[in-house]
ZADO-1210 file (C-alpha; in nm, 4 decimals, padded with zeros to 6 digits):
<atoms>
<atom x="07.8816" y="05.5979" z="06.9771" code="UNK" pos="1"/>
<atom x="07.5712" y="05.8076" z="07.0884" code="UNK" pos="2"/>
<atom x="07.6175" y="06.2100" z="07.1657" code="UNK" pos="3"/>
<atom x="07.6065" y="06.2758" z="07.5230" code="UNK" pos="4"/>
<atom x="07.3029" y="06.4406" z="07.6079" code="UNK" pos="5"/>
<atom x="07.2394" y="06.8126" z="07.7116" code="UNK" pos="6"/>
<atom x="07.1149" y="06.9126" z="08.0707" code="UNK" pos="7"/>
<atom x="06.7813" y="07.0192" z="07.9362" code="UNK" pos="8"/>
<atom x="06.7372" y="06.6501" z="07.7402" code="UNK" pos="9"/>
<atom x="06.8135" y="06.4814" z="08.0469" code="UNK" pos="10"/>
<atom x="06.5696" y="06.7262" z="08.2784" code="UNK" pos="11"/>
<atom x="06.2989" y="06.6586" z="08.0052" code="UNK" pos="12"/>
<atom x="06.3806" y="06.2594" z="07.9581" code="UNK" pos="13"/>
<atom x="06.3598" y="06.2815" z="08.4185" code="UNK" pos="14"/>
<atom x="06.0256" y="06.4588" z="08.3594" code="UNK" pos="15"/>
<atom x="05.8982" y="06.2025" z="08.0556" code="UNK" pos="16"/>
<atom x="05.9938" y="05.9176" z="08.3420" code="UNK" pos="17"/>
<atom x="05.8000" y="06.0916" z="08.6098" code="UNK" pos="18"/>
<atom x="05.5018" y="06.1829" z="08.4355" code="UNK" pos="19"/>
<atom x="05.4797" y="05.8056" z="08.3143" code="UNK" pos="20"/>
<atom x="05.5068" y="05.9085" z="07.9505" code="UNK" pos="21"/>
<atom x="05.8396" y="05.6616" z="07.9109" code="UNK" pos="22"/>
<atom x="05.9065" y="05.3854" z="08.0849" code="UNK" pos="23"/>
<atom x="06.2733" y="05.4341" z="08.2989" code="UNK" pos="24"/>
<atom x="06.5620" y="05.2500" z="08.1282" code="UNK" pos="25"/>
<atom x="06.6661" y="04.8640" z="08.2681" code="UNK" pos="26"/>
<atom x="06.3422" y="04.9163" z="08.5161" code="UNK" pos="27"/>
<atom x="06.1342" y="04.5639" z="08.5870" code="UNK" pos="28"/>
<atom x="05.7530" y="04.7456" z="08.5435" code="UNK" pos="29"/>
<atom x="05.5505" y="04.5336" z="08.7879" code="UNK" pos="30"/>
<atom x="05.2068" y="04.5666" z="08.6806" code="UNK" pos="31"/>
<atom x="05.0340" y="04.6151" z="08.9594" code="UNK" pos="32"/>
<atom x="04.6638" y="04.7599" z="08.9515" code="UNK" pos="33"/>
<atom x="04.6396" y="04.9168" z="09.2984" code="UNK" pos="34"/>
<atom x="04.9770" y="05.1216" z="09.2689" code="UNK" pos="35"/>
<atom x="04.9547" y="05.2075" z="08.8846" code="UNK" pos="36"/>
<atom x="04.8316" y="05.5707" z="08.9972" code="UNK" pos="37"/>
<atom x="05.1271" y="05.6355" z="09.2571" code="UNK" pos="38"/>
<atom x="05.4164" y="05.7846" z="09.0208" code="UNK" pos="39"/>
<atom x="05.1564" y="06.0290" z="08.8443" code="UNK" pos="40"/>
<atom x="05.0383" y="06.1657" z="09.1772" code="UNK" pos="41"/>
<atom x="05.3998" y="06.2040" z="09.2909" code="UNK" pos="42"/>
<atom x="05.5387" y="06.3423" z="08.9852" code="UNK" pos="43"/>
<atom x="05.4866" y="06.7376" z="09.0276" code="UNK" pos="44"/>
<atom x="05.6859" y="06.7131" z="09.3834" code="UNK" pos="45"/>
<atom x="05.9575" y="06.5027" z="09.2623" code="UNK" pos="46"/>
<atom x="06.0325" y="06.6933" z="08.9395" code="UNK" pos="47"/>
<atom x="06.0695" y="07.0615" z="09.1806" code="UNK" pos="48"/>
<atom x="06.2844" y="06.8884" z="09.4432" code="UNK" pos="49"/>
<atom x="06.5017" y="06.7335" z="09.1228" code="UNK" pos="50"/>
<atom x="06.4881" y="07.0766" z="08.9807" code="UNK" pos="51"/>
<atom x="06.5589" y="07.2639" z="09.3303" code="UNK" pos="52"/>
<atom x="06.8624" y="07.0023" z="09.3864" code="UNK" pos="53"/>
<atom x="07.0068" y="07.0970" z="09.0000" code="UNK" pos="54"/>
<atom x="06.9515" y="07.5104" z="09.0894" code="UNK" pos="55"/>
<atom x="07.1745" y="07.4380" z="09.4787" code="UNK" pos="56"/>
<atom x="07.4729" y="07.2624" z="09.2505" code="UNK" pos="57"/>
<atom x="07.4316" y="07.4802" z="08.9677" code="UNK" pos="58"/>
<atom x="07.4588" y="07.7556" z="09.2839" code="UNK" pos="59"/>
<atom x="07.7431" y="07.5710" z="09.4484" code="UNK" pos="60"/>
<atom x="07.9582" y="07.5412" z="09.0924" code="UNK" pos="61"/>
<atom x="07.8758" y="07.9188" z="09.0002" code="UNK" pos="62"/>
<atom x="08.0506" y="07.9912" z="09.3554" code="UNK" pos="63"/>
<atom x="08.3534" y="07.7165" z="09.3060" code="UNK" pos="64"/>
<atom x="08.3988" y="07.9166" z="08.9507" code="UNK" pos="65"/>
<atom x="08.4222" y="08.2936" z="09.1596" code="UNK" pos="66"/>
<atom x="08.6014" y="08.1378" z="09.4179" code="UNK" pos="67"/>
<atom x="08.8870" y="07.9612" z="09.1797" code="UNK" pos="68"/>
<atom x="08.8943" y="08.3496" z="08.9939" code="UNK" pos="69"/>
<atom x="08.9543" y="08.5343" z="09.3162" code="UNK" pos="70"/>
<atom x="09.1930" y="08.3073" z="09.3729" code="UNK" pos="71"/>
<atom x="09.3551" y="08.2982" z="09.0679" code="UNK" pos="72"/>
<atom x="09.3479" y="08.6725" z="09.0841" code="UNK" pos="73"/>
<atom x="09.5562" y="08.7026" z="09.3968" code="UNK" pos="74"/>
<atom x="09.7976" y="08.4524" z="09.3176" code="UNK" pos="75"/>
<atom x="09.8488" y="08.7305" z="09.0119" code="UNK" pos="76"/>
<atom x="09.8544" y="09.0257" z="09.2432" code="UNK" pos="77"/>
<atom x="10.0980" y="08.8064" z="09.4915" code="UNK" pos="78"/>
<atom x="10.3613" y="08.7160" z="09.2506" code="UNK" pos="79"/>
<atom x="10.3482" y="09.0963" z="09.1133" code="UNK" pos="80"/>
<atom x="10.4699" y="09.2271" z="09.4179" code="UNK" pos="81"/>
<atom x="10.7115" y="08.9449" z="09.4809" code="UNK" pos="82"/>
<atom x="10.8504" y="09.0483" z="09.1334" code="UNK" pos="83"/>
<atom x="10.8339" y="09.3977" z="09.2147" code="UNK" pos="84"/>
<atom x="10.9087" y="09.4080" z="09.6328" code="UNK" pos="85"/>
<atom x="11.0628" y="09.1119" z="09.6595" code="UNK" pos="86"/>
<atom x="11.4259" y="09.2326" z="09.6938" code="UNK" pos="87"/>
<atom x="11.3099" y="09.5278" z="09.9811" code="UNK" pos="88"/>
<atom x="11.5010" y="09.3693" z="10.2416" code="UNK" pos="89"/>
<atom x="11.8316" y="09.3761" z="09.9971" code="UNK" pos="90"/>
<atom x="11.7497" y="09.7115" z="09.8756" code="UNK" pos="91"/>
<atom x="11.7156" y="09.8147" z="10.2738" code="UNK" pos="92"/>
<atom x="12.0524" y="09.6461" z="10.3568" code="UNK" pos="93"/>
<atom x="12.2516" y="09.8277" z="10.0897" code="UNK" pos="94"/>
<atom x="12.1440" y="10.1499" z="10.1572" code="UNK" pos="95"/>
<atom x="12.4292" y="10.1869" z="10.4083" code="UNK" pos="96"/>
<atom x="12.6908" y="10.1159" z="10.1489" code="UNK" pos="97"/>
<atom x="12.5249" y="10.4141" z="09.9906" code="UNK" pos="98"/>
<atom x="12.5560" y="10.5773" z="10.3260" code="UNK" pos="99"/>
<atom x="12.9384" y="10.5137" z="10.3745" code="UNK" pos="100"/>
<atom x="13.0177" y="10.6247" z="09.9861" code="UNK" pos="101"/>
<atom x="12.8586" y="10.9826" z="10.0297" code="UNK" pos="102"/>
<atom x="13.0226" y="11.0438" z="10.3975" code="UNK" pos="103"/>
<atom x="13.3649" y="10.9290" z="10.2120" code="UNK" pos="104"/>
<atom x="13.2751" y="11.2117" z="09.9092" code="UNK" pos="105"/>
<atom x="13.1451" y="11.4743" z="10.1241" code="UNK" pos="106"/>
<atom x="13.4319" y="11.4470" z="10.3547" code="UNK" pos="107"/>
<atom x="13.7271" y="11.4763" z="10.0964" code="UNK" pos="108"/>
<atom x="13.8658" y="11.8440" z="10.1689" code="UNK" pos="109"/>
<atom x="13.9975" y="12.0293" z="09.8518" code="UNK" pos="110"/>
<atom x="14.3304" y="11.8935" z="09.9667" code="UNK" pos="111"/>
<atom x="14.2539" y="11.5693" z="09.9766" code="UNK" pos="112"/>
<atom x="14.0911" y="11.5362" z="09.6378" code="UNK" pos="113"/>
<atom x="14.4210" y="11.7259" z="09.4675" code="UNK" pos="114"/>
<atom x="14.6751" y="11.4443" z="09.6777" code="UNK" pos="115"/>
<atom x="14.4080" y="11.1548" z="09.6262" code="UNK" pos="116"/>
<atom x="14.2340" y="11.2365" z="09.3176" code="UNK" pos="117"/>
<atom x="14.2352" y="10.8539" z="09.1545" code="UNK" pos="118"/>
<atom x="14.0884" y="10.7422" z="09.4795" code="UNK" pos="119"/>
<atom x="13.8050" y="11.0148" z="09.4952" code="UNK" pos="120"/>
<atom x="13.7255" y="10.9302" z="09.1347" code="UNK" pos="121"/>
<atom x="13.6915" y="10.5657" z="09.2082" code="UNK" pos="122"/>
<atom x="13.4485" y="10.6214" z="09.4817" code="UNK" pos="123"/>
<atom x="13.2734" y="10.8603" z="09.2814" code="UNK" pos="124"/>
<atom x="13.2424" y="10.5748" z="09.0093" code="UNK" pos="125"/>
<atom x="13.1167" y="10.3174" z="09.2473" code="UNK" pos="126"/>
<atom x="12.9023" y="10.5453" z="09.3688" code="UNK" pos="127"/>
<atom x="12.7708" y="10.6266" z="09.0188" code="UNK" pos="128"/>
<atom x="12.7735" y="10.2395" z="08.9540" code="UNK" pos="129"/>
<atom x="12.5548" y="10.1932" z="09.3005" code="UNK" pos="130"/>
<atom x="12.2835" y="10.4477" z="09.1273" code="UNK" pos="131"/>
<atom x="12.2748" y="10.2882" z="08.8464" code="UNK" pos="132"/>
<atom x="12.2151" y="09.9357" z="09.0061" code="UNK" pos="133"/>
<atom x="11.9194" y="10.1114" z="09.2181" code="UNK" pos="134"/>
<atom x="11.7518" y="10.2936" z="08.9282" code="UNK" pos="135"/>
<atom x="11.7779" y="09.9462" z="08.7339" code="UNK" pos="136"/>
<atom x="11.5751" y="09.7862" z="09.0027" code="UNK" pos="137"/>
<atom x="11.3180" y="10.0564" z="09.0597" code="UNK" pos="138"/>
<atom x="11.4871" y="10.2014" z="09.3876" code="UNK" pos="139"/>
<atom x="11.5232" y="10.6032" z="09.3583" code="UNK" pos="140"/>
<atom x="11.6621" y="10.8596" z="09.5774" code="UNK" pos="141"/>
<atom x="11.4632" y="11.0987" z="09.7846" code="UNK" pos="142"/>
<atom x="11.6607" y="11.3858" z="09.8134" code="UNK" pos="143"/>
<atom x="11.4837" y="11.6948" z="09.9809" code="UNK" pos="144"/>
<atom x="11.6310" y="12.0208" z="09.8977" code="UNK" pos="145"/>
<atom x="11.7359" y="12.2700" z="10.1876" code="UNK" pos="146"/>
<atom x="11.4092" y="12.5330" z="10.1833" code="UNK" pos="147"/>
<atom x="11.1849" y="12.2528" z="10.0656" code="UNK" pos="148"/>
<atom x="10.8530" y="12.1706" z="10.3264" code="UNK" pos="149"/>
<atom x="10.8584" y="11.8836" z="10.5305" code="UNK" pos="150"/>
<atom x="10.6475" y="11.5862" z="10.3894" code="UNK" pos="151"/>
<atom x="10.5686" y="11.3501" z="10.6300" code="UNK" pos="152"/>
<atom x="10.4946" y="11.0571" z="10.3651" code="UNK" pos="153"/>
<atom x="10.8791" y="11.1028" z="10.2541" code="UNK" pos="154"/>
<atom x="11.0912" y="11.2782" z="10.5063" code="UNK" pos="155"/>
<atom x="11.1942" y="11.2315" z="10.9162" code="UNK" pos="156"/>
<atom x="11.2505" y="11.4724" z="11.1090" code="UNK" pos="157"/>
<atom x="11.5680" y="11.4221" z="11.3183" code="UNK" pos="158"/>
<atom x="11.5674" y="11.7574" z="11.4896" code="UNK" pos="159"/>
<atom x="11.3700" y="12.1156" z="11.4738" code="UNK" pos="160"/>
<atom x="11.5608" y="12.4288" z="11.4929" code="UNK" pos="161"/>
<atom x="11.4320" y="12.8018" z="11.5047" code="UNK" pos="162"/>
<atom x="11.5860" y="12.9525" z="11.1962" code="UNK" pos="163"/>
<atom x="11.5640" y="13.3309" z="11.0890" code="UNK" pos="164"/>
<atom x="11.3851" y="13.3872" z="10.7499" code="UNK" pos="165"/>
<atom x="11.2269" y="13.0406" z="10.7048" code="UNK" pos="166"/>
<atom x="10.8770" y="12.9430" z="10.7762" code="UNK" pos="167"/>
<atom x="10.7477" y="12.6763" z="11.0278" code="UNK" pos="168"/>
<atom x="10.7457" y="12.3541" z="10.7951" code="UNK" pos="169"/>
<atom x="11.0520" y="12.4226" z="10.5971" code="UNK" pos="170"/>
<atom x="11.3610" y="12.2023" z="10.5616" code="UNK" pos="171"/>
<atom x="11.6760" y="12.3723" z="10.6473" code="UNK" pos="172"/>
<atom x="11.8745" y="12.0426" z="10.6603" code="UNK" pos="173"/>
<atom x="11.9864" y="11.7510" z="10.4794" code="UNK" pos="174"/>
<atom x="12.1018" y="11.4582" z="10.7006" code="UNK" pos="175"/>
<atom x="12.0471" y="11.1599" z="10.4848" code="UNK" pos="176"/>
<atom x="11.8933" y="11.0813" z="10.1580" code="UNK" pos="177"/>
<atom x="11.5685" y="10.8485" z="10.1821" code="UNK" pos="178"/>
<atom x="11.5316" y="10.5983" z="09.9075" code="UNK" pos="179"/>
<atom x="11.1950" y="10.4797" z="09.7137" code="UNK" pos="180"/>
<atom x="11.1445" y="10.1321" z="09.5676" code="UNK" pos="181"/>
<atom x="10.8598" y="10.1545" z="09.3081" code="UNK" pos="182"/>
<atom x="10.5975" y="10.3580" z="09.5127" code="UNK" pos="183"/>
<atom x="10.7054" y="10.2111" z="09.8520" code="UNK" pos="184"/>
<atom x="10.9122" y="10.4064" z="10.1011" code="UNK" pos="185"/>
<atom x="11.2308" y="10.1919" z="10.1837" code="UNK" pos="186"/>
<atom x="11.3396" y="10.5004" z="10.3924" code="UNK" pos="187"/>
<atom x="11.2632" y="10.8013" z="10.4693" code="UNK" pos="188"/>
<atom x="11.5019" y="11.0992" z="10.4250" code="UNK" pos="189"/>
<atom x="11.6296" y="11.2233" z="10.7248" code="UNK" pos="190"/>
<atom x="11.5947" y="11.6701" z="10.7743" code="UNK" pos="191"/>
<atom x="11.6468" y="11.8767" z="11.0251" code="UNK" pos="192"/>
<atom x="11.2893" y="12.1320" z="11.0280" code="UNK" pos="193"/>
<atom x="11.2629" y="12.4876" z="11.1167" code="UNK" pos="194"/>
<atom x="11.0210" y="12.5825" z="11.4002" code="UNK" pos="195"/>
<atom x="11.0274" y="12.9462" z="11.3016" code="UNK" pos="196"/>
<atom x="10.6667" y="13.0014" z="11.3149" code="UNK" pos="197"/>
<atom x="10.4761" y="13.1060" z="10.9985" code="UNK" pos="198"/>
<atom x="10.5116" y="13.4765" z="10.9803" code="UNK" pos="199"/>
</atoms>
């Protein structure tokens, strides 16, 4: 079995043919005096456009190649954020269970957590148990203190209130804790601002 041959010993058998050094493989040679000249004095053009022709596919594969790695690329970068974003609209719908846990714990009076103490505890534990499912899946808690300034990038601003002995800027409420998955904002945590100006 003969070894296939490389492009240059193919280009250089082509050229060989064209230049009337070898005769072409399974080719009937008519000997013919009055054309015997033709192939030499059309050898030069037909080797550049066989050699131009090889450089437009070699162009055309070198693109295919980039093109299949860009796409390979972002088929990588899209299954990276399925993996890690790909449960935001869960995440989003279970903040309210979150919601309805804290507004259950913030509301117990000091009377009700002496008469209903095993019940408290149990929220607190599913509340605990809710953290713990969020932090597993890369979803943490924004939780602005009171005094902090108002970032725009994490916090809303549900209301603005002129409040002696804070600055323009500063948060002087806490209405609901905003949530993070990975670097992404699932929500925002909602403040009340001062609009004391800046003294």
């Amino acid at each position: 079995m003969s070894k296939p041959k490389t492009d240059e010993e193919f280009m250089e058998e082509i050229a060989a043919e064209l230049r009337g050094d070898v005769e072409p493989e399974d080719a009937v040679v008519e000997a013919r005096e009055d054309d015997a000249s033709e192939p030499l004095a059309e050898a030069p053009g037909d080797l550049e456009a066989i050699l131009a022709e090889r450089d437009k596919y070699r162009d055309k594969f070198v693109r295919a190649l980039a093109d299949a790695e860009n796409t390979r690329k972002r088929a990588d970068r899209d299954r990276r954020e399925a993996e890690q974003y790909g449960g935001s609209r869960l995440a989003r719908d279970m903040l309210p269970v979150y919601d309805a846990l804290q507004r259950a714990l913030d509301m117990a009076s000091e009377a009700d957590k002496e008469a209903s103490a095993a019940l408290l505890e149990g929220v607190e534990l599913t509340m605990r148990e809710l953290l713990n499912v969020f932090k597993k899946h890369g979803i943490e808690p924004v939780a602005p203190e009171v005094g902090e300034k108002f970032d725009p990038q994490r916090h809303q601003a549900m209301f603005e209130a002129p409040v002696p002995g804070t600055q323009a800027g500063d948060i002087i409420q806490v209405a609901a804790t905003g949530f993070l998955l990975h670097d992404r904002l699932l929500r925002p945590a909602q403040v009340g601002v001062s609009s004391t100006p800046a003294s």
